[in-house]
PQR file with spaces between the fields and no chain letter, atoms N, CA, C, O and H, PARSE charges and radii, in Angstrom:
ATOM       1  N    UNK     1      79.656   73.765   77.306 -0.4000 1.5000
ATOM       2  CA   UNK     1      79.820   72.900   78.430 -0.0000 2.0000
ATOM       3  C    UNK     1      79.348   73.578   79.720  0.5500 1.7000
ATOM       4  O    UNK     1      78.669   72.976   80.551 -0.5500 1.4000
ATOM       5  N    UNK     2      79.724   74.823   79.854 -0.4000 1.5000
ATOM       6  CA   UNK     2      79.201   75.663   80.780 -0.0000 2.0000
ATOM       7  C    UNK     2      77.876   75.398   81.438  0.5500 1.7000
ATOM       8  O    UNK     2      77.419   74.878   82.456 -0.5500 1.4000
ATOM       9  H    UNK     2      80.276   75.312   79.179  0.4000 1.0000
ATOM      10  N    UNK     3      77.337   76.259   79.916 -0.4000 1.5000
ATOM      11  CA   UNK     3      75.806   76.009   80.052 -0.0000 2.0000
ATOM      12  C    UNK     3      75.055   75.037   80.516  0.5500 1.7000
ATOM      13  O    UNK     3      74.047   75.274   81.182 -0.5500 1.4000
ATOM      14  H    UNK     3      77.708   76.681   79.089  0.4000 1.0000
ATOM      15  N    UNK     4      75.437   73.888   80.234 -0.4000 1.5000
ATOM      16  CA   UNK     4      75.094   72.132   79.808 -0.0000 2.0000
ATOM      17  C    UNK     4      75.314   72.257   81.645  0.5500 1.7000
ATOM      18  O    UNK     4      74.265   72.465   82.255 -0.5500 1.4000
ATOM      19  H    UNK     4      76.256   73.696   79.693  0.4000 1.0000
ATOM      20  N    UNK     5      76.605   72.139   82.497 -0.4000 1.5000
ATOM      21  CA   UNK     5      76.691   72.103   84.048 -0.0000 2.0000
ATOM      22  C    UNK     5      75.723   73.141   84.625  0.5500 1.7000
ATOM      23  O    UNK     5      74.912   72.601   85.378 -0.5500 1.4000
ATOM      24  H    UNK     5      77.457   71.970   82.002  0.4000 1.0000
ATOM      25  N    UNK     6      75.577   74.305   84.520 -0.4000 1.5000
ATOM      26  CA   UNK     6      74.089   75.100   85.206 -0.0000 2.0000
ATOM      27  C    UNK     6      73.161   74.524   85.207  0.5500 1.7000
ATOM      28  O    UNK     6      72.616   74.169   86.252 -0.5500 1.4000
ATOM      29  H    UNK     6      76.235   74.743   83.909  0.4000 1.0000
ATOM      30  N    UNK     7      72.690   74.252   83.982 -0.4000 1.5000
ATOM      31  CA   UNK     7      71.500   73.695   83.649 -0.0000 2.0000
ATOM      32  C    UNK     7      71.518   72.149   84.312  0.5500 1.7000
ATOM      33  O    UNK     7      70.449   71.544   84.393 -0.5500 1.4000
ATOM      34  H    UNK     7      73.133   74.541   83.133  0.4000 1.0000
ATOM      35  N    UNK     8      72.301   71.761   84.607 -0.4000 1.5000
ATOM      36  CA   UNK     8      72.206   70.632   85.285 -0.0000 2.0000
ATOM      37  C    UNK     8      72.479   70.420   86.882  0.5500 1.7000
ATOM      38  O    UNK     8      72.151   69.428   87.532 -0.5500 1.4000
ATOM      39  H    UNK     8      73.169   72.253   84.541  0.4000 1.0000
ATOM      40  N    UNK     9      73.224   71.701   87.410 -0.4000 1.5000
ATOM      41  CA   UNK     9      73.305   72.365   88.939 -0.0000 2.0000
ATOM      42  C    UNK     9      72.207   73.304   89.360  0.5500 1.7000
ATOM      43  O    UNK     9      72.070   73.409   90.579 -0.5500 1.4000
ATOM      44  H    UNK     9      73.491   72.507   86.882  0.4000 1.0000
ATOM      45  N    UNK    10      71.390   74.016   88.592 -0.4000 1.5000
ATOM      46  CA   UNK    10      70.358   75.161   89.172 -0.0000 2.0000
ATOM      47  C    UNK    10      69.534   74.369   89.648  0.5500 1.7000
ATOM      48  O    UNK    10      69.465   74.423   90.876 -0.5500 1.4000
ATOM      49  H    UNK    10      71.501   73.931   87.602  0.4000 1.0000
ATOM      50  N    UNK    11      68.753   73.513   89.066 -0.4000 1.5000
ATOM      51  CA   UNK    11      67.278   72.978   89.713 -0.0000 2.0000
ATOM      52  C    UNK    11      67.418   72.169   91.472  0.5500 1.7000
ATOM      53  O    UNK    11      66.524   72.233   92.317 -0.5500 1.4000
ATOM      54  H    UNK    11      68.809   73.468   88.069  0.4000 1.0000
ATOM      55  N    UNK    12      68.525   71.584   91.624 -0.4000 1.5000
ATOM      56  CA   UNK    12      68.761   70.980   92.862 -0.0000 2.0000
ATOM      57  C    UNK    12      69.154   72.155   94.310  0.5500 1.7000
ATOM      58  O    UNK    12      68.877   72.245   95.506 -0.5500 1.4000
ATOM      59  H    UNK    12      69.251   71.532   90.938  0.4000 1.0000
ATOM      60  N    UNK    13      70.174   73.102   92.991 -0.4000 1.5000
ATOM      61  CA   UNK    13      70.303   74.165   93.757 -0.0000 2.0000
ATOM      62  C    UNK    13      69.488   75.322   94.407  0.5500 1.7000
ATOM      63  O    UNK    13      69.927   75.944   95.374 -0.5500 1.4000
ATOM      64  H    UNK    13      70.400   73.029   92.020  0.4000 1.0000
ATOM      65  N    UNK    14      68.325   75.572   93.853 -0.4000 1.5000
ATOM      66  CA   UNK    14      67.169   76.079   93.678 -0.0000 2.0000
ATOM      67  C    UNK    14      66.337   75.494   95.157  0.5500 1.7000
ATOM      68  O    UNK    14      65.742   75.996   96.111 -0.5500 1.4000
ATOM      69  H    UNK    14      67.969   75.066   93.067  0.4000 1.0000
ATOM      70  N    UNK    15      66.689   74.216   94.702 -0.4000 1.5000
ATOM      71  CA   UNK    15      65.404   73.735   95.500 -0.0000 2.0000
ATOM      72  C    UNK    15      66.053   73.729   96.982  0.5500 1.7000
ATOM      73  O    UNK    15      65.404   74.077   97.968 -0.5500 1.4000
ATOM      74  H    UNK    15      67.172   73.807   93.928  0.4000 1.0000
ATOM      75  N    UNK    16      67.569   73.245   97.047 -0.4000 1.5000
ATOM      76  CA   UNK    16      68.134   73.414   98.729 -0.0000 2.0000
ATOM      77  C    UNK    16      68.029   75.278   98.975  0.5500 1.7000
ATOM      78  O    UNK    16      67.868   75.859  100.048 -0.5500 1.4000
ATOM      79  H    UNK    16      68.096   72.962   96.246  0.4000 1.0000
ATOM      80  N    UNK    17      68.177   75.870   97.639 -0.4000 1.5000
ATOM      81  CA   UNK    17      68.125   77.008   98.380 -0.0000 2.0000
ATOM      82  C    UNK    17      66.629   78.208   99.288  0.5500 1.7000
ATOM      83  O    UNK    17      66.603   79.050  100.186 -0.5500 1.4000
ATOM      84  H    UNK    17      68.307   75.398   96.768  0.4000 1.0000
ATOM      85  N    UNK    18      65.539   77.504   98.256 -0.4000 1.5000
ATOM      86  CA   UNK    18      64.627   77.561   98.416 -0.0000 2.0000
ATOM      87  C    UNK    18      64.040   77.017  100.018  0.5500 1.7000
ATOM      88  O    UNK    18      63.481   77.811  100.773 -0.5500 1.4000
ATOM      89  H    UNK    18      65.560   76.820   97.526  0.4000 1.0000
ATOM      90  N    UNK    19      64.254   75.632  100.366 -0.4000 1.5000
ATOM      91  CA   UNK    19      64.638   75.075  101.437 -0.0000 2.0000
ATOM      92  C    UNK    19      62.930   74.896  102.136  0.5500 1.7000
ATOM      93  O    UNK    19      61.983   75.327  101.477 -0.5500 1.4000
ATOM      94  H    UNK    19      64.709   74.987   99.753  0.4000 1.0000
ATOM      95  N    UNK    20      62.783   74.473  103.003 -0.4000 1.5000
ATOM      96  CA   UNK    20      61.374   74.074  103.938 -0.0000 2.0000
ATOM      97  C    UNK    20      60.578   75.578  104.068  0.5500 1.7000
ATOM      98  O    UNK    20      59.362   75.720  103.942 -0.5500 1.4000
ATOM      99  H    UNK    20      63.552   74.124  103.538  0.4000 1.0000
ATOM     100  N    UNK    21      61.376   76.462  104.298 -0.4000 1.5000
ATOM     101  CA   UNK    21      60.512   77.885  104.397 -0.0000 2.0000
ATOM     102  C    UNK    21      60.048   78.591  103.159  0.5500 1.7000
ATOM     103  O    UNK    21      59.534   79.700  103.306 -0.5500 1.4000
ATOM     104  H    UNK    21      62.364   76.346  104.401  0.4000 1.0000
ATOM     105  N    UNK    22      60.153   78.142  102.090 -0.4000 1.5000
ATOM     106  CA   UNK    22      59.719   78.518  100.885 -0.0000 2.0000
ATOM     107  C    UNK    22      60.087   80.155  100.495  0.5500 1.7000
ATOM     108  O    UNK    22      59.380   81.092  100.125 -0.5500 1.4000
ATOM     109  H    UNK    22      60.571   77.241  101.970  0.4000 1.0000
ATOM     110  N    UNK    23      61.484   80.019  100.756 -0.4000 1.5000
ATOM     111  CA   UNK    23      61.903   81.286  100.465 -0.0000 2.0000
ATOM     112  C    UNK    23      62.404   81.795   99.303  0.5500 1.7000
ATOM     113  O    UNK    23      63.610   81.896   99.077 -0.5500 1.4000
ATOM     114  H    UNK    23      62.058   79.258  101.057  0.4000 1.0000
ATOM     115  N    UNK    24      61.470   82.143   98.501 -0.4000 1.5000
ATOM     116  CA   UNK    24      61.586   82.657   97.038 -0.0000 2.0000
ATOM     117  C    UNK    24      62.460   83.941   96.385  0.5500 1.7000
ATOM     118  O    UNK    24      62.854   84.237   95.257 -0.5500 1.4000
ATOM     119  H    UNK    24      60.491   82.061   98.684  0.4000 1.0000
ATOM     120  N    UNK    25      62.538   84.512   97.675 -0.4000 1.5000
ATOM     121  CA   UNK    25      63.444   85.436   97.809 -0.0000 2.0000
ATOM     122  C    UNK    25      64.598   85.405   97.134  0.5500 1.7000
ATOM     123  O    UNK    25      64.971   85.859   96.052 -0.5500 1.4000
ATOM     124  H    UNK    25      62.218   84.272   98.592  0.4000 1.0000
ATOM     125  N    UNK    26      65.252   84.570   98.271 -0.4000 1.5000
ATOM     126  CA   UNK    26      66.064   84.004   98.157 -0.0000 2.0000
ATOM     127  C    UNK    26      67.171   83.475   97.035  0.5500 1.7000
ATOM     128  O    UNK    26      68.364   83.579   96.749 -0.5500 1.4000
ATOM     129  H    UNK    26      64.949   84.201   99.150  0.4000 1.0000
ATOM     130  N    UNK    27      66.014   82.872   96.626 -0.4000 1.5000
ATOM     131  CA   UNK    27      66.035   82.273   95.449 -0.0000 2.0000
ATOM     132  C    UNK    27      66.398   83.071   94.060  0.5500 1.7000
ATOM     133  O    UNK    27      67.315   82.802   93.283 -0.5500 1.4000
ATOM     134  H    UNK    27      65.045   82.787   96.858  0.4000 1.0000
ATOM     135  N    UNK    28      65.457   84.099   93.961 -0.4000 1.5000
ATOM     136  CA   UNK    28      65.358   84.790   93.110 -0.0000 2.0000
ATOM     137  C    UNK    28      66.690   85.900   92.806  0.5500 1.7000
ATOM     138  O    UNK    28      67.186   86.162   91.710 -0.5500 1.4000
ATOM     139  H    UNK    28      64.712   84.318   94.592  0.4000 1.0000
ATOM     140  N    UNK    29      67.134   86.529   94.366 -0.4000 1.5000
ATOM     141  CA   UNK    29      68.593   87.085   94.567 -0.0000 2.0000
ATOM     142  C    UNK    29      69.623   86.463   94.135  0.5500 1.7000
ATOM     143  O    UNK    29      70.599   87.182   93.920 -0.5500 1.4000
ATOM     144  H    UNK    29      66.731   86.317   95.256  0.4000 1.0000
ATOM     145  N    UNK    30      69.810   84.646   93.805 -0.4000 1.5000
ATOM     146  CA   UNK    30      70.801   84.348   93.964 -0.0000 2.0000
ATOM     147  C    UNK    30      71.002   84.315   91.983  0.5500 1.7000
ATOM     148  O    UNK    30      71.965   84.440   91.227 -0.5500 1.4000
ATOM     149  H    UNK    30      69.017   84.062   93.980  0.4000 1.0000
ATOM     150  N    UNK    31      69.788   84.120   91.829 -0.4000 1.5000
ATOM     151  CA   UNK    31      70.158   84.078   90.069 -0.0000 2.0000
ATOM     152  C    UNK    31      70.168   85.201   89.213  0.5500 1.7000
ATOM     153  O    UNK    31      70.421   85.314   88.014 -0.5500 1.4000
ATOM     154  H    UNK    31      69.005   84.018   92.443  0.4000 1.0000
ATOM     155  N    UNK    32      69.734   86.253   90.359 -0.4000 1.5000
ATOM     156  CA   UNK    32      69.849   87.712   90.080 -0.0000 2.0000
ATOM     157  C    UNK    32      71.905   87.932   89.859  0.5500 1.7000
ATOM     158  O    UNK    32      72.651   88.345   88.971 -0.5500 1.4000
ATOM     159  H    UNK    32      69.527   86.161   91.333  0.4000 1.0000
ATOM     160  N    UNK    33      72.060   87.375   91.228 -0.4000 1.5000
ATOM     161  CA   UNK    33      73.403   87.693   91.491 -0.0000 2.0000
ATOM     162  C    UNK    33      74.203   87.073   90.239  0.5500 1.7000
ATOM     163  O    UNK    33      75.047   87.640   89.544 -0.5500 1.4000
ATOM     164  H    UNK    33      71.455   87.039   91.949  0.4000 1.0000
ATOM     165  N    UNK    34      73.702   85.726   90.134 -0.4000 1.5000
ATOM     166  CA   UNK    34      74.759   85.014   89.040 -0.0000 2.0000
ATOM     167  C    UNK    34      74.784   85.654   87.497  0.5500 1.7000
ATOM     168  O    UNK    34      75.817   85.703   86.829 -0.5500 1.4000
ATOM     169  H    UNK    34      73.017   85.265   90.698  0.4000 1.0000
ATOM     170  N    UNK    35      73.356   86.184   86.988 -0.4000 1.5000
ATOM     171  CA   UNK    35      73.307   87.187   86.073 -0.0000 2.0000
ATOM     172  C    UNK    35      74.536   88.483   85.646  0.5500 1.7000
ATOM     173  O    UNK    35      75.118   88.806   84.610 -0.5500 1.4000
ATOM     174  H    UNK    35      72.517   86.144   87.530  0.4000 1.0000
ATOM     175  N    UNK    36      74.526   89.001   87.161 -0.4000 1.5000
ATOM     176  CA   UNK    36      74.827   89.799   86.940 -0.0000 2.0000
ATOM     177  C    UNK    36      76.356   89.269   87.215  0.5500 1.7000
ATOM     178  O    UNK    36      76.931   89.256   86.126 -0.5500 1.4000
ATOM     179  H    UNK    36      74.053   88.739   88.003  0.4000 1.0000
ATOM     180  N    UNK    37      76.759   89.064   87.700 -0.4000 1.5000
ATOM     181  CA   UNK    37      78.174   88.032   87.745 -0.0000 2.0000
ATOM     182  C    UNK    37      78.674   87.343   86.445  0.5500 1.7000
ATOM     183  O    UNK    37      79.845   86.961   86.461 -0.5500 1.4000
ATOM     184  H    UNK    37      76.292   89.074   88.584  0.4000 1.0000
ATOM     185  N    UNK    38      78.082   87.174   85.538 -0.4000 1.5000
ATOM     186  CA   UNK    38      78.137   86.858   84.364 -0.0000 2.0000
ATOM     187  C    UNK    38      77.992   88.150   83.139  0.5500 1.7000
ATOM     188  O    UNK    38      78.652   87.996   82.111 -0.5500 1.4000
ATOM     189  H    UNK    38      77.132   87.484   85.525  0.4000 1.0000
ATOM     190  N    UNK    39      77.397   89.010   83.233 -0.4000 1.5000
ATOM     191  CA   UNK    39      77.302   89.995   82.684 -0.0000 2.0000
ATOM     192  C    UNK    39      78.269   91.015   82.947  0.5500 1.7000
ATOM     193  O    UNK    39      78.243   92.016   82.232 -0.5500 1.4000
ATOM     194  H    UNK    39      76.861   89.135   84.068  0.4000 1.0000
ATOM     195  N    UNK    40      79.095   90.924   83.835 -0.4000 1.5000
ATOM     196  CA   UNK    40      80.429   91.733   83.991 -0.0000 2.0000
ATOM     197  C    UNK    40      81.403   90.894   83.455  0.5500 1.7000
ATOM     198  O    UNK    40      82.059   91.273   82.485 -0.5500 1.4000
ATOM     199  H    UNK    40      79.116   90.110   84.417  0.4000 1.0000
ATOM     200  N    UNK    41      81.603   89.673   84.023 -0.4000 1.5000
ATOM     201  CA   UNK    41      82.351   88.627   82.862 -0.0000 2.0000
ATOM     202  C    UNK    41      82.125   89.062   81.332  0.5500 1.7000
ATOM     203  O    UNK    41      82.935   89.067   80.406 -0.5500 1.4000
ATOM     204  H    UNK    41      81.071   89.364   84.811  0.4000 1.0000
ATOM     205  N    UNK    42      81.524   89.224   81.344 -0.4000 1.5000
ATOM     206  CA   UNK    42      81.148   88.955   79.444 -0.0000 2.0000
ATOM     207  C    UNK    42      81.707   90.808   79.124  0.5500 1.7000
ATOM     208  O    UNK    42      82.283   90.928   78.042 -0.5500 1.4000
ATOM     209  H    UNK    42      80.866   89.220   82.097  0.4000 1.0000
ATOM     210  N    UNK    43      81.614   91.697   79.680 -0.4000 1.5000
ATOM     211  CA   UNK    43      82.337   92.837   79.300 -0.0000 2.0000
ATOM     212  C    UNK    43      83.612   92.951   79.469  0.5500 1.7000
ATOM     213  O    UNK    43      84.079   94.084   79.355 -0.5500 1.4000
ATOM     214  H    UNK    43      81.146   91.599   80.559  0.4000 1.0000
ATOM     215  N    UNK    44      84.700   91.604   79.846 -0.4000 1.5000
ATOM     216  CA   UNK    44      86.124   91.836   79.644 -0.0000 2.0000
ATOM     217  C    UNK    44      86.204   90.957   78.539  0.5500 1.7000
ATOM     218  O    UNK    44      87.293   90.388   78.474 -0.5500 1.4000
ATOM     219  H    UNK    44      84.321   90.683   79.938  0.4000 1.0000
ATOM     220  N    UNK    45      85.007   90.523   77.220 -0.4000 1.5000
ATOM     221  CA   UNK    45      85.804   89.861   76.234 -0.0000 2.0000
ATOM     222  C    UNK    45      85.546   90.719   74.832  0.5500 1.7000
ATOM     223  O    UNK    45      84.619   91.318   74.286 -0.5500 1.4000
ATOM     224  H    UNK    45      84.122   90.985   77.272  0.4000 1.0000
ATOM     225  N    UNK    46      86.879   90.420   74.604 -0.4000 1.5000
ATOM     226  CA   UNK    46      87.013   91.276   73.376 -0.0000 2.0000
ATOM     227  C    UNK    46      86.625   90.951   72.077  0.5500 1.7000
ATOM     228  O    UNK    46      87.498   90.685   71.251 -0.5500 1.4000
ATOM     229  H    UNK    46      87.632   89.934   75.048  0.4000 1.0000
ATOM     230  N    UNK    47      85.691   90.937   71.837 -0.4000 1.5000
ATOM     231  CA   UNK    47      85.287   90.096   70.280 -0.0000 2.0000
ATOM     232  C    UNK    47      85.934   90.286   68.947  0.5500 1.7000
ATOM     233  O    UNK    47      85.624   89.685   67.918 -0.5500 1.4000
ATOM     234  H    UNK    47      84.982   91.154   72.508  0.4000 1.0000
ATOM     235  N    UNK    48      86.719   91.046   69.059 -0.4000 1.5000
ATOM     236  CA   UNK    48      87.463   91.532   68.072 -0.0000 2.0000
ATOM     237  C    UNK    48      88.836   90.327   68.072  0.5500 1.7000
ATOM     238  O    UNK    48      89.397   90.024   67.019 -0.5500 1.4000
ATOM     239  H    UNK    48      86.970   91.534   69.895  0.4000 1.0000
ATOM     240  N    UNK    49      89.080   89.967   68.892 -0.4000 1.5000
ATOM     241  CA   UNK    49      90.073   89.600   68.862 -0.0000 2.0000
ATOM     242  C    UNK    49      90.298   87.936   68.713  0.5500 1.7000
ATOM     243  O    UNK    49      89.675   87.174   69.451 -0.5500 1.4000
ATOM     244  H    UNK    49      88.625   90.214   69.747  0.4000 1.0000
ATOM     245  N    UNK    50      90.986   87.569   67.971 -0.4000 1.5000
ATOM     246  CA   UNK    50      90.416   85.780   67.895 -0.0000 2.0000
ATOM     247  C    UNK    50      91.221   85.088   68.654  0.5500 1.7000
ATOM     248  O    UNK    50      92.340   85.312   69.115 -0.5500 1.4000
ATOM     249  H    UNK    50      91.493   88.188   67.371  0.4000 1.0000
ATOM     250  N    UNK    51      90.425   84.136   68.722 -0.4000 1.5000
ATOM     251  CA   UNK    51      90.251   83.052   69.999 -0.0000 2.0000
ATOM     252  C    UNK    51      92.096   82.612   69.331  0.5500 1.7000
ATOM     253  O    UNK    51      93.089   83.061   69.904 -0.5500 1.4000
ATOM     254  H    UNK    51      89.516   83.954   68.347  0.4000 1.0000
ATOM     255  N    UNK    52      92.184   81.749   68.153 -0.4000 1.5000
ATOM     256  CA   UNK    52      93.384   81.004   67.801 -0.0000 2.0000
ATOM     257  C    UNK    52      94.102   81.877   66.731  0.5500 1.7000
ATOM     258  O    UNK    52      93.466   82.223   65.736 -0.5500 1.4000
ATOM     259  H    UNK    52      91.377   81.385   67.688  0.4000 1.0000
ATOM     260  N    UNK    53      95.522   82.282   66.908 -0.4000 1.5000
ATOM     261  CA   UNK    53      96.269   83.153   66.666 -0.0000 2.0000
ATOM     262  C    UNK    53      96.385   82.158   64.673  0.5500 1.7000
ATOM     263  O    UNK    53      95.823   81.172   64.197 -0.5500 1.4000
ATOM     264  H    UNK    53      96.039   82.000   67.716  0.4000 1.0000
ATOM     265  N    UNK    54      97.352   83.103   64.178 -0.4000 1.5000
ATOM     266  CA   UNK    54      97.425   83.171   62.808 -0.0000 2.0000
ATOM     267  C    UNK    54      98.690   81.623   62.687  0.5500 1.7000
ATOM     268  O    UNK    54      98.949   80.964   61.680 -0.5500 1.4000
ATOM     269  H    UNK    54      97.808   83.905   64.565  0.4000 1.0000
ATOM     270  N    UNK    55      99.150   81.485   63.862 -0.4000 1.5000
ATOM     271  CA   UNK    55      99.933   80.706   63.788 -0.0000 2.0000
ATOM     272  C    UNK    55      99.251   78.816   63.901  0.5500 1.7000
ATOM     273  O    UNK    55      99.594   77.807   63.285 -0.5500 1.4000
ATOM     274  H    UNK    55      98.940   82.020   64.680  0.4000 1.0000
ATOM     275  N    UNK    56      98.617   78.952   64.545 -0.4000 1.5000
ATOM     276  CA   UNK    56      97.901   77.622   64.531 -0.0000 2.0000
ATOM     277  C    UNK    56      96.489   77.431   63.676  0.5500 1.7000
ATOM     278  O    UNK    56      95.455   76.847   64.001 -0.5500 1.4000
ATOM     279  H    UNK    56      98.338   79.772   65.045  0.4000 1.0000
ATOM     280  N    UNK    57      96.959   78.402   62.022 -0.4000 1.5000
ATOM     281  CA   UNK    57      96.271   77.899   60.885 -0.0000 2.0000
ATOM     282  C    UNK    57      96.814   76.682   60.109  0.5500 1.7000
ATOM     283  O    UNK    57      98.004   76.369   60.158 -0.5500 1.4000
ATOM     284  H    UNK    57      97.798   78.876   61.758  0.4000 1.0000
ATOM     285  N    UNK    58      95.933   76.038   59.423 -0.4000 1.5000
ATOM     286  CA   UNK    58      96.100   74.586   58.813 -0.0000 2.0000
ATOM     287  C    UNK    58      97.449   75.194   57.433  0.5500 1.7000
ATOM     288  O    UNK    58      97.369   76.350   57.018 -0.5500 1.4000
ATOM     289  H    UNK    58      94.967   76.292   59.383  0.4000 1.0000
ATOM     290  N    UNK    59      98.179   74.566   57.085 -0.4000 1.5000
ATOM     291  CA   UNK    59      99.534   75.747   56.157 -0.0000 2.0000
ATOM     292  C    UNK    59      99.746   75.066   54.715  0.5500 1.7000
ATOM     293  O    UNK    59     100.692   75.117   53.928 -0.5500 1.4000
ATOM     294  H    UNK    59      98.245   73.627   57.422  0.4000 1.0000
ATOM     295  N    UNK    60      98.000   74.145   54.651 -0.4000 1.5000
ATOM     296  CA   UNK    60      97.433   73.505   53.754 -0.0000 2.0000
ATOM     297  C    UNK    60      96.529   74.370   53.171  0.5500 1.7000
ATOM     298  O    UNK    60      95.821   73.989   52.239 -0.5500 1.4000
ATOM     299  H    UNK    60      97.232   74.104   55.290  0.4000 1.0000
């Protein structure tokens, strides 16, 4: 779902951020930033560990 809302917020966002001065810069910093904002996210999850505990298995 995440994904699916970026992908449907970057291109508009892009383009106001980009803006009349054609600042690519800009642009380019901000998805730099979200990268990396996401890539520190993703090193506090523990893959080892499961999402739904032993208790909310089917007891079928």
């Amino acid at each position: 779902m995440w994904g699916s809302l970026g992908a449907a917020v970057t291109p508009p966002l892009l383009i106001w951020i980009v803006g009349e001065e054609k600042n690519w810069d800009l642009a380019l910093l901000t998805c730099a930033t979200a990268f990396l904002i996401s890539g520190l996210a993703a090193l506090g999850i523990n893959a080892e560990k499961p999402i739904v505990g032993d208790d909310a298995k089917d007891p079928t």
